[in-house]
DRENTORTI-556299 format. One line per 8 residues: number of its first residue (from 1); their letters; for each residue z, x, y of N, C-alpha, C, CB. Coordinates in steps of 0.02 Angstrom, whole numbers. Glycine has a CB too. Example, Ala and Ser with C-alpha at 12.3 -4.5 7.8 and 13.67 -1.06 7.14 Angstrom:
1) as) 390/660/-284/390/615/-225/390/660/-165/452/565/-224 | 354/642/-112/357/684/-53/394/645/2/286/704/-30
***
This chain:
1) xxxxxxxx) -887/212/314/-831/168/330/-819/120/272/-846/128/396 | -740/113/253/-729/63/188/-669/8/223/-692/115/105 | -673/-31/189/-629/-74/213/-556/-77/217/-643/-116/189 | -532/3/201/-450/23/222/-459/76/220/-386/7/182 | -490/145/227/-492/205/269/-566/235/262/-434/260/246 | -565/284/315/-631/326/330/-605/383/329/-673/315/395 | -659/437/289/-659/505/276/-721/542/289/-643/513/214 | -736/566/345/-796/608/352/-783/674/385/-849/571/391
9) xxxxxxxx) -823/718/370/-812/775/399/-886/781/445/-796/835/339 | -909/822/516/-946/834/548/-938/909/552/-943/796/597 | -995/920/569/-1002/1023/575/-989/1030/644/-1095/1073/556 | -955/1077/642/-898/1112/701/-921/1184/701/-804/1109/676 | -969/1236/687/-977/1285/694/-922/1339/737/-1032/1275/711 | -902/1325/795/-869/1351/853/-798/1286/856/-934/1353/929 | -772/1292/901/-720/1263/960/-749/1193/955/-725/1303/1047 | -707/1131/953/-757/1093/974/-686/1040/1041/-807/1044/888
17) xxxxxxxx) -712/992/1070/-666/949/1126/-657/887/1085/-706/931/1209 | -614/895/1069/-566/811/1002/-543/760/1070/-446/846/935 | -576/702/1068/-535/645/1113/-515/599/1068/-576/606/1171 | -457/567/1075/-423/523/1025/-380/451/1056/-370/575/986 | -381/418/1028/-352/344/1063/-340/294/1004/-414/304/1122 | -308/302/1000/-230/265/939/-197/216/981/-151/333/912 | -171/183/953/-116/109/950/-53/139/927/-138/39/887 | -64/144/872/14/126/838/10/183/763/20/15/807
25) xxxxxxxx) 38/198/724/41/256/681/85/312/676/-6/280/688 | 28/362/647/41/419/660/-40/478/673/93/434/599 | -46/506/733/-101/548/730/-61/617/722/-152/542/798 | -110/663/683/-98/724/658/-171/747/664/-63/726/585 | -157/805/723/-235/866/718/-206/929/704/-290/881/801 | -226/962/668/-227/991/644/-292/1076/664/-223/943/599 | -267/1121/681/-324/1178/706/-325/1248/631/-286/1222/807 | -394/1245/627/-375/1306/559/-439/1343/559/-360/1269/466
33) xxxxxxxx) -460/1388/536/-513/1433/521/-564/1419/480/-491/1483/498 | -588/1355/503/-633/1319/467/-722/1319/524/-587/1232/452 | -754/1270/493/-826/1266/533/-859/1190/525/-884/1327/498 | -792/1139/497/-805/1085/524/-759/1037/525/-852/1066/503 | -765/979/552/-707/930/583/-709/885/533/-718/894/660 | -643/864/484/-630/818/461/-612/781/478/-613/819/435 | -614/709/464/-591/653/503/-541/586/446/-673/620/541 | -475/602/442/-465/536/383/-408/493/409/-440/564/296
41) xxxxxxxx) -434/420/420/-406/374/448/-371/350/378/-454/327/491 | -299/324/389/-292/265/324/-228/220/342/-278/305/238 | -213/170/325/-160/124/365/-105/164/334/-157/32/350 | -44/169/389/-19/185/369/59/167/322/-35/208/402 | 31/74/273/60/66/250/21/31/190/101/50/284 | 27/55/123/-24/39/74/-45/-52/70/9/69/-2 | -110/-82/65/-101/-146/71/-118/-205/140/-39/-141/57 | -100/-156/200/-107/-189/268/-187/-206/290/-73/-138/324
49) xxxxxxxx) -204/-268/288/-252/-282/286/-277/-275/364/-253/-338/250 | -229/-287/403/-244/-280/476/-244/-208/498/-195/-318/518 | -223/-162/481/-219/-95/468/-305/-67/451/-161/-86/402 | -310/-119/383/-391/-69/373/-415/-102/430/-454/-79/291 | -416/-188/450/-471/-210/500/-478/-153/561/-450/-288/533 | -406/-127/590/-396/-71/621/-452/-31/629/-351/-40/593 | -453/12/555/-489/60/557/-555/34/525/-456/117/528 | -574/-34/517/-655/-47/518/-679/-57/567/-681/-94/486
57) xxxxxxxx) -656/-85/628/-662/-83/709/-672/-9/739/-591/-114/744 | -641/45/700/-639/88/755/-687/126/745/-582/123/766 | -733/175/798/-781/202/822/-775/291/822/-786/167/888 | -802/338/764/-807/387/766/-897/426/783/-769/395/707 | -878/464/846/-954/478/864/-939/560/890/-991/415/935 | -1004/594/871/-1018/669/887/-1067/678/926/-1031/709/833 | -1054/707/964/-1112/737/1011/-1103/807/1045/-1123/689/1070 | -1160/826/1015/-1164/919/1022/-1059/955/980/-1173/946/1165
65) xxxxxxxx) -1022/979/1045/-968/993/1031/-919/953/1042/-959/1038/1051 | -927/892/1052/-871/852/1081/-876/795/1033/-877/831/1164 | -808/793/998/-774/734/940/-731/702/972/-735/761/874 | -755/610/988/-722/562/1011/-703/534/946/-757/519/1061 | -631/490/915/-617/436/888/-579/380/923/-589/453/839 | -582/318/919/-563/260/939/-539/226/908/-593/233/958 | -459/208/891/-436/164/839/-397/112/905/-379/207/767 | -424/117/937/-397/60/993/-415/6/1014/-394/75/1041
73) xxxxxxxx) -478/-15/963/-538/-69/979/-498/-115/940/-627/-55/951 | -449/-175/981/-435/-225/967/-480/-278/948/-405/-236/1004 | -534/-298/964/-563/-370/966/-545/-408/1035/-534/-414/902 | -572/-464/1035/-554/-523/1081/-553/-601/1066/-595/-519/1131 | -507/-631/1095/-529/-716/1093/-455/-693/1018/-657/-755/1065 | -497/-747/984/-455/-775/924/-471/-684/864/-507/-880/883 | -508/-664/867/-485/-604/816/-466/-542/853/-547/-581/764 | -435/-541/897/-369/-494/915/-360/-460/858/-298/-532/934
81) xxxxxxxx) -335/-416/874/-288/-378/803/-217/-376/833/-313/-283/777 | -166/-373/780/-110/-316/824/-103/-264/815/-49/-321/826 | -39/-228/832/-72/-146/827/-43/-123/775/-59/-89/889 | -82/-124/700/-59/-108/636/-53/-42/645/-100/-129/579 | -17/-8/607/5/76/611/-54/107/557/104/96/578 | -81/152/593/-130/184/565/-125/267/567/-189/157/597 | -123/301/503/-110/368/520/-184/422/524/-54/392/460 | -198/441/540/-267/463/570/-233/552/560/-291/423/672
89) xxxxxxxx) -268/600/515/-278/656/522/-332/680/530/-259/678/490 | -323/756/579/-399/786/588/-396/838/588/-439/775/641 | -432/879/552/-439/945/553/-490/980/605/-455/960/490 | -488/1025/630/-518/1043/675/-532/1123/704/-491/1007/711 | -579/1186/711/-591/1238/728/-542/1271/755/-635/1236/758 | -493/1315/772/-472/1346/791/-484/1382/883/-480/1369/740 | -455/1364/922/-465/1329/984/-483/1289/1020/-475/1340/1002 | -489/1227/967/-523/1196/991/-471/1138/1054/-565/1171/928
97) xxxxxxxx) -503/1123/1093/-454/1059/1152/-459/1012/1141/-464/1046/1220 | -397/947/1138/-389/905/1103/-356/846/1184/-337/935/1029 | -376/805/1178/-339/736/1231/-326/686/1167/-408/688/1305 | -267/669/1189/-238/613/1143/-221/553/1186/-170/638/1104 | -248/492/1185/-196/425/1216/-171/406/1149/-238/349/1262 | -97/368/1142/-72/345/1113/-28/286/1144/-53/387/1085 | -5/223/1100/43/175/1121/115/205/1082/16/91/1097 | 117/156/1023/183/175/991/164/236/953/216/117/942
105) xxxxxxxx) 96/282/915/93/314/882/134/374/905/36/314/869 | 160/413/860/173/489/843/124/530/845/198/501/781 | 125/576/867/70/641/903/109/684/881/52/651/992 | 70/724/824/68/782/807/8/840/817/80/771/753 | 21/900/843/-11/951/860/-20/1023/842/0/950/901 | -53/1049/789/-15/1129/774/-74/1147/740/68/1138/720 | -63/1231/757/-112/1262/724/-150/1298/759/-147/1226/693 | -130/1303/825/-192/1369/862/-231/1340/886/-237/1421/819
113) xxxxxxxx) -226/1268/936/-269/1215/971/-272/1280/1056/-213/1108/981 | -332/1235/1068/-333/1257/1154/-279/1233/1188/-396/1227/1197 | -324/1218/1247/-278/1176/1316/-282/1086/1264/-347/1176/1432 | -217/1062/1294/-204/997/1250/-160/936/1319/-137/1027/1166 | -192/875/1303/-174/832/1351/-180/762/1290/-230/834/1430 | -97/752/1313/-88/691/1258/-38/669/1289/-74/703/1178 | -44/576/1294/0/532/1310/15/497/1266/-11/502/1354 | 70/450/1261/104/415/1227/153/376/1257/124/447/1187
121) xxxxxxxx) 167/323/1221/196/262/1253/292/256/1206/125/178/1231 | 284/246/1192/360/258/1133/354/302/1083/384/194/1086 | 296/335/1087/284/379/1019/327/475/1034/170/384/1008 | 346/492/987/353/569/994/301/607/1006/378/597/942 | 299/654/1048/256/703/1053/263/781/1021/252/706/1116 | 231/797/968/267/881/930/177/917/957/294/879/789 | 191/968/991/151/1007/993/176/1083/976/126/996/1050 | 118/1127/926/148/1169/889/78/1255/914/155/1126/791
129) xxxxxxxx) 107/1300/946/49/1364/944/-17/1316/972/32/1407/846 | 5/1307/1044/-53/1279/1076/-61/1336/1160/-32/1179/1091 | -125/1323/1190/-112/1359/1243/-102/1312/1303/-165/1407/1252 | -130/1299/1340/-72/1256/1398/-94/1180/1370/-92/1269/1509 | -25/1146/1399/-29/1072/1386/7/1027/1436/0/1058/1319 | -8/980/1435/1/920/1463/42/864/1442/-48/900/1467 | 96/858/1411/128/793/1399/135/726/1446/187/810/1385 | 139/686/1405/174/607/1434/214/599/1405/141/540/1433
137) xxxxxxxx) 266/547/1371/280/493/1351/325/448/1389/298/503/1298 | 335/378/1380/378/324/1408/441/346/1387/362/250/1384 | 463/320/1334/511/335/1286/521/401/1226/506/279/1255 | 473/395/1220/467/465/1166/483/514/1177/415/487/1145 | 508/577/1137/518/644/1135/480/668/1138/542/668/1100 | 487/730/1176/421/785/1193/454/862/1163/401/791/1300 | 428/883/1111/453/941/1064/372/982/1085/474/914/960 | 389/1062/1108/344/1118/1106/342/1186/1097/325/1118/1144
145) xxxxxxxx) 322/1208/1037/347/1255/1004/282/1322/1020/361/1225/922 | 277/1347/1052/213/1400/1058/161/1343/1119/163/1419/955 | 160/1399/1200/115/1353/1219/106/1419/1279/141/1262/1236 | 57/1425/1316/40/1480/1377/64/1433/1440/-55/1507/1384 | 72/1388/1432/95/1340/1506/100/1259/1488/26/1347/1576 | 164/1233/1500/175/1164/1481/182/1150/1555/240/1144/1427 | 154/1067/1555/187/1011/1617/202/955/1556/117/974/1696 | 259/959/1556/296/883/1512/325/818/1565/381/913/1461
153) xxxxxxxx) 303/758/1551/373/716/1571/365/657/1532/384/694/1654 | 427/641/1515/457/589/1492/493/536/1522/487/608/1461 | 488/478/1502/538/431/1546/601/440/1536/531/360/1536 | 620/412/1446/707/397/1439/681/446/1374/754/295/1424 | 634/498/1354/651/541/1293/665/608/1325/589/546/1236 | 685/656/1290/710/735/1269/659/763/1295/721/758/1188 | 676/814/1313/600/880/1310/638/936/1269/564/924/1409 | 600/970/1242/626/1042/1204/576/1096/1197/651/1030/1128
161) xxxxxxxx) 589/1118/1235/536/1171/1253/531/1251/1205/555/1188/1335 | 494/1285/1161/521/1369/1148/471/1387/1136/572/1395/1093 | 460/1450/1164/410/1488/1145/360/1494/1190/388/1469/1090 | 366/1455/1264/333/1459/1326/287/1528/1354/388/1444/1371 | 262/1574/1347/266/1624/1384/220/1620/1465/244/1677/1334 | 231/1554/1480/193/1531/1555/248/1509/1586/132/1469/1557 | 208/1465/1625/241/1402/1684/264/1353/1639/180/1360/1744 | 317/1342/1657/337/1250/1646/361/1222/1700/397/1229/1593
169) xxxxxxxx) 327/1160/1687/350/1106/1729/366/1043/1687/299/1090/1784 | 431/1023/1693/471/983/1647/502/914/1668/524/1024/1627 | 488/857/1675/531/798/1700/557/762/1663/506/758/1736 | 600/717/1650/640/667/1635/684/625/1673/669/686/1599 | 678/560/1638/700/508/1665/779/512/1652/663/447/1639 | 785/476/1574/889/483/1558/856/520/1496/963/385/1536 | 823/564/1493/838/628/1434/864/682/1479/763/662/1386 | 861/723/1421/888/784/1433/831/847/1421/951/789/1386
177) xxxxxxxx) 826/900/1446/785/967/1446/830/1019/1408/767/995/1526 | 815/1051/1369/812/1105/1343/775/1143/1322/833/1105/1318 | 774/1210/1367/734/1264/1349/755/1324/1333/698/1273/1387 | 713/1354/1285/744/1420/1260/745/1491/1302/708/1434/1199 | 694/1496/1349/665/1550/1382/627/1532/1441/625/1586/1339 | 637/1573/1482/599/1566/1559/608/1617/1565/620/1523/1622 | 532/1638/1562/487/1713/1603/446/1680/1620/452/1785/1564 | 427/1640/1664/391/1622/1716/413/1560/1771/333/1609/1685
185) xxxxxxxx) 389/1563/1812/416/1492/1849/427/1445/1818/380/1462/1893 | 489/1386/1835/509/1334/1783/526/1295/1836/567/1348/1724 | 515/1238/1857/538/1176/1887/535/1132/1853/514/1156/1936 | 609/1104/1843/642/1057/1783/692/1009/1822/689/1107/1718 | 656/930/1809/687/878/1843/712/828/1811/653/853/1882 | 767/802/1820/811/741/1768/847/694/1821/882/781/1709 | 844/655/1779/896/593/1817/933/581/1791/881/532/1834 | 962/563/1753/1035/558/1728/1062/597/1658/1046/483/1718
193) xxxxxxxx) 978/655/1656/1004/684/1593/1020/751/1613/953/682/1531 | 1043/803/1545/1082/878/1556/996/905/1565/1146/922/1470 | 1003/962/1587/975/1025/1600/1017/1075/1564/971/1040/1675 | 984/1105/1505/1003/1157/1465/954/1218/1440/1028/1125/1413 | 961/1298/1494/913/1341/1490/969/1404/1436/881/1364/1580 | 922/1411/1387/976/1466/1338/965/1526/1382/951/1486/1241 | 904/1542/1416/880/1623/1431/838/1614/1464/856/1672/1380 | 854/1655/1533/801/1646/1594/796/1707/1632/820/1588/1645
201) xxxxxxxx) 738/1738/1636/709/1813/1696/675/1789/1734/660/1881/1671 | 667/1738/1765/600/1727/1819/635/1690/1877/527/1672/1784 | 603/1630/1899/599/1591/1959/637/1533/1926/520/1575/1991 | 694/1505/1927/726/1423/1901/733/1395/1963/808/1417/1856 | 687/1311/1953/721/1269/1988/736/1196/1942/679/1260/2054 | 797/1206/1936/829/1141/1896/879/1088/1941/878/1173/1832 | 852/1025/1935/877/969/1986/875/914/1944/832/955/2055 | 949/886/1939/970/828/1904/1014/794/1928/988/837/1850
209) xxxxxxxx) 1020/712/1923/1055/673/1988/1132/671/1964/1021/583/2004 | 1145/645/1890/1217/661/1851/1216/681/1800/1259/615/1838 | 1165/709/1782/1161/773/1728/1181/848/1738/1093/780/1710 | 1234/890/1699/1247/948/1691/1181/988/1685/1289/953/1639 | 1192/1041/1707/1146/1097/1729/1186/1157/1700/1133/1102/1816 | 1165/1194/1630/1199/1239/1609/1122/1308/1581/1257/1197/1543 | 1164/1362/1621/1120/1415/1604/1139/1455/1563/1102/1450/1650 | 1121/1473/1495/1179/1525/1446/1182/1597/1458/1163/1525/1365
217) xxxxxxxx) 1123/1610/1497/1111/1692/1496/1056/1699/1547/1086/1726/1415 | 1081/1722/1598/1029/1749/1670/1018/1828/1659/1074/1737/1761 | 953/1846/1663/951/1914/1673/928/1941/1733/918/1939/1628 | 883/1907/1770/863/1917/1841/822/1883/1851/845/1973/1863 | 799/1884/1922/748/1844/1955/803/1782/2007/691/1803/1883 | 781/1723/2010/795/1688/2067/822/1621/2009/720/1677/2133 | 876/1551/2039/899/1506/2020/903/1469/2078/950/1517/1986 | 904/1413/2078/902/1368/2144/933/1294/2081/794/1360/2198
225) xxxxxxxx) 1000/1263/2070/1009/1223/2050/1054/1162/2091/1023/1248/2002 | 1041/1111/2069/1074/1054/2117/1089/997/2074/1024/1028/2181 | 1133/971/2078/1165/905/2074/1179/875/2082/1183/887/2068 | 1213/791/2084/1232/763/2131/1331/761/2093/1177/686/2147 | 1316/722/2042/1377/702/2000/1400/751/1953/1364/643/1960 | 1355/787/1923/1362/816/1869/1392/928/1888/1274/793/1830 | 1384/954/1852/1438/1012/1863/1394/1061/1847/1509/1014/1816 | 1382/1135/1866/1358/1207/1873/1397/1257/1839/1356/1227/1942
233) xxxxxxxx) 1351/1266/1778/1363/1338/1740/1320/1363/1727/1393/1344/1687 | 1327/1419/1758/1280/1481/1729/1319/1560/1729/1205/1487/1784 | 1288/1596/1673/1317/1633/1639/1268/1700/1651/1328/1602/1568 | 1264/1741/1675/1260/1797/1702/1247/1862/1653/1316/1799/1740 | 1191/1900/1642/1203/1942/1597/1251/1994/1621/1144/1966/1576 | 1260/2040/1569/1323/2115/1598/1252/2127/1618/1383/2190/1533 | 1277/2185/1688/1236/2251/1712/1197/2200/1742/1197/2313/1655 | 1182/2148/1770/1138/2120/1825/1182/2090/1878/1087/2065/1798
241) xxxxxxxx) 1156/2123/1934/1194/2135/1993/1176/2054/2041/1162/2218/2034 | 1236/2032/2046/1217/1936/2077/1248/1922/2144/1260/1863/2021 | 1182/1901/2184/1205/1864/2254/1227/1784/2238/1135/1865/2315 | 1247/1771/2250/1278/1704/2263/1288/1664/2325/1331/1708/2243 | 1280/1620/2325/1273/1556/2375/1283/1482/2334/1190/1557/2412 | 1342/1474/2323/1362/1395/2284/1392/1374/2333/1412/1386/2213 | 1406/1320/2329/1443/1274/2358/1432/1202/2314/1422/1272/2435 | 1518/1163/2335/1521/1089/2298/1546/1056/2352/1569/1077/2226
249) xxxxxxxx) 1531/983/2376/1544/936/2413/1626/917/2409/1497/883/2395 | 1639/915/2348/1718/878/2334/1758/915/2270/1709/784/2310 | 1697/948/2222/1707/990/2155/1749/1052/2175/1633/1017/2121 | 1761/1108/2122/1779/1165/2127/1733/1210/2131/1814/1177/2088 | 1729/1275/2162/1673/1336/2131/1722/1378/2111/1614/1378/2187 | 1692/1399/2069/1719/1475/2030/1680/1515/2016/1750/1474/1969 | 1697/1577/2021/1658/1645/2006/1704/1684/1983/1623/1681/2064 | 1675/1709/1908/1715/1749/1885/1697/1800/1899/1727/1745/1832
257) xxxxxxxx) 1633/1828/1901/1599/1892/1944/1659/1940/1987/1541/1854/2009 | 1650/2004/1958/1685/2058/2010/1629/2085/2058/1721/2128/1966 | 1663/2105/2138/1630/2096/2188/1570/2174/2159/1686/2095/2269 | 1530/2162/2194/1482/2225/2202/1438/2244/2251/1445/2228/2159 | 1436/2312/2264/1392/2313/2328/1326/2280/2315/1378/2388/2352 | 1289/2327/2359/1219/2312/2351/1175/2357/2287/1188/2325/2425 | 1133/2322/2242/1101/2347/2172/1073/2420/2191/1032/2291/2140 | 1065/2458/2132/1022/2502/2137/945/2495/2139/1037/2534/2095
265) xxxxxxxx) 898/2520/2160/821/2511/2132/815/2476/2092/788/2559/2109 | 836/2504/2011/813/2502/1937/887/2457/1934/800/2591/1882 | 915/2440/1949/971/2389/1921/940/2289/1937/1062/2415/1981 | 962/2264/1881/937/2184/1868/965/2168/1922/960/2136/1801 | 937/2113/1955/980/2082/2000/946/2017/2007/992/2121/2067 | 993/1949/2046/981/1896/2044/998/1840/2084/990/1890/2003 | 971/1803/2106/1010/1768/2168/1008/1694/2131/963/1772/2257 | 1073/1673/2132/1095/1604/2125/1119/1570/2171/1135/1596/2086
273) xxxxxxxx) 1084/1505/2178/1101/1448/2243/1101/1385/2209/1040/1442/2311 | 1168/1359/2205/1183/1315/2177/1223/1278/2224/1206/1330/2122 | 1205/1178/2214/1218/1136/2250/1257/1084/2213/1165/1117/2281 | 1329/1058/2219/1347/1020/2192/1395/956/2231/1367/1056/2148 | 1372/911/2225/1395/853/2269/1475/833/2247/1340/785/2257 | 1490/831/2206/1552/787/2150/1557/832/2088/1525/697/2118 | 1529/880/2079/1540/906/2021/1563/983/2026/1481/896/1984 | 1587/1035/1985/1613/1092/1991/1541/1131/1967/1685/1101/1946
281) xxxxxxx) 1549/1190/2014/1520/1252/2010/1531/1326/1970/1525/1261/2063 | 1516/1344/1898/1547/1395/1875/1514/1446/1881/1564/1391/1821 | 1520/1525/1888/1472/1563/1884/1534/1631/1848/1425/1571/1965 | 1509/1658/1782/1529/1672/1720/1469/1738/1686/1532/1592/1677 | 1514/1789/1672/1473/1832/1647/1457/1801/1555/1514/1912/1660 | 1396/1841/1536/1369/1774/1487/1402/1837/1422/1249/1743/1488 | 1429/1806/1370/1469/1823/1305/1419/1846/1250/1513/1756/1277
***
């Protein structure tokens, strides 16, 4: 330990369990084909003396497979700290599982981590080629690029979901959701933000109070969407055969859909049930 950053590495042979607890910054872990855990704290503004006190307070300890760091050890009484921005990278084994608390810091994640559980308070959340995870944030954005199963929620930030090939479960406060793909169950909740799915084969349930709900491309499986204020589009692949059940309180529905019997065996098919209080209902073969 020096009096404005720490650099140590510990032996990681295997996988190891990273716990982390930040203030303010930026944390970056990092997963690679290595056999031990680096650790480099440094303020993250050249000079900040409360920054190094930061990271001379804070507490790095190993035991067996499990790597705790602590840059959250304020003090008390009269030497308080405040929460100087400290950027903290870590390198780390290749599956290994990672918990993050954060306040204002930025959470970064990539590289072929395990299961991952990280909160944050105003900070962004980027998780990158992880297998299932866990988001928070208050305010912050929640970005996830490669994951076997997400649960995200956010208060007033974004979610952006791609590359899922699990479950999601998605909330927001006044952001908005966008996801690229659903092949697996998806329950996705907003309050005053849009719901935006590019491509969906599975189970959708998307519910937002005056946020738009737009689907670009259904290929089959089930939709269950609702609204209160906001308006229903979804877009239908060719050659998948669709039941329907919409209805709007005061809005319009439309279906551009030509009628069809009942599917063959081997033909896609899909049932959409859509609820709209004040807002219009579209249902549109997808371009």
């Amino acid at each position: 330990m020096t009096t404005s950053s720490y650099r140590r590495a510990f032996p990681a042979p295997t996988p190891i369990s990273l716990t982390v607890k930040a203030r303010s910054g930026r944390v970056r872990i990092t997963a690679e084909d290595v056999t031990e855990a680096t650790v480099d704290a440094q303020p993250s503004r050249a000079g900040d003396d409360d920054a190094a006190e930061v990271i001379e307070r804070s507490r790095v300890e190993q035991h067996e497979n499990a790597l705790s760091i602590d840059l959250s050890r304020r003090g008390a009484g009269l030497g308080v700290l405040r929460d100087a921005p400290v950027d903290l990278n870590v390198t780390v084994p290749l599956s290994s599982t990672v918990s993050v608390q954060a306040g204002s810091a930025d959470v970064t994640l990539i590289g072929g981590l395990g299961d991952v559980v990280a909160t944050a308070g105003s900070g962004d959340v980027v998780v990158e080629r992880c297998a299932d995870v866990t988001l928070k944030t208050g305010s912050g954005d929640i970005r996830v690029d490669g994951a076997t199963g997400i649960e995200a929620n956010a208060g007033s930030g974004d979610i952006l979901v791609q590359n899922c090939s699990g479950p999601i479960d998605a909330e927001t406060g006044s952001g908005s959701v966008h996801i690229d793909h659903v092949g697996d169950r998806a329950e996705i909740r907003a309050s005053s933000g849009d719901i935006e799915i590019a491509e969906m084969a599975a189970v959708l349930d998307a519910r937002t109070a005056s946020g738009d709900i737009r689907i670009r491309r259904a290929l089959e499986g089930e939709i269950a969407a609702k609204t209160a204020s906001g308006d229903i589009t979804v877009a239908i692949e060719a050659g998948t055969v669709a039941r329907l059940d919409c209805s709007s309180a005061s809005g319009r529905v439309r279906s551009e859909l030509e009628p069809s019997g009942e599917p063959a065996g081997d033909e896609r098919k899909i049932h959409v049930a859509s609820r709209a209080a004040s807002g219009s209902v579209t249902i549109v073969r997808a371009s």
